[in-house]
N, C-alpha and C positions, 0 to 999 in steps of 0.2 A: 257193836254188832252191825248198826246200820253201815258204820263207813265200810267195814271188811264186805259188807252184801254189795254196798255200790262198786267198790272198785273190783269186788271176780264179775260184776256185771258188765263195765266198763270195760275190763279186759278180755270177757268171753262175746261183746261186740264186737269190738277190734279185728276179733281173730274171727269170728264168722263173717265178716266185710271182707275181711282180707282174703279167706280161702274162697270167697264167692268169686270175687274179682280175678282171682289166680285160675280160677276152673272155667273159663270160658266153653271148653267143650259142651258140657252137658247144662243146654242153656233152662233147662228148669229148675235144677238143683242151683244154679248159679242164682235164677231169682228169689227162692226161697232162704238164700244163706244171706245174701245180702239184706230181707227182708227180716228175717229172726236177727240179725244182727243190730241192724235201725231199730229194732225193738228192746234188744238189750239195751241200749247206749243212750234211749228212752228212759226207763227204766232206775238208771244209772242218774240222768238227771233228776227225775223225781227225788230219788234218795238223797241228792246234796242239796236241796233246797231247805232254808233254813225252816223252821217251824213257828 
């Protein structure tokens, strides 16, 4: 369970970075996607850290 929650974390960063980065126009939503993103990919580390 834990590895499947890190990696749709890992991958649902990804893609919030990425759609931040890609959406330059509306620069608020760009810094919050990019910010929930660094937070997933956070997240994502915590889960593979061994115990």
């Amino acid at each position: 369970m834990g590895f499947f929650a890190m990696v749709a974390s890992m991958l649902l960063g990804i893609f919030f970075i990425a759609l931040g980065i890609s959406c330059k126009k509306h620069k608020g939503w760009s810094i919050i996607l990019i910010a929930l993103g660094i937070v997933f990919v956070l997240i994502a580390v915590c889960f593979g850290y061994p115990k």
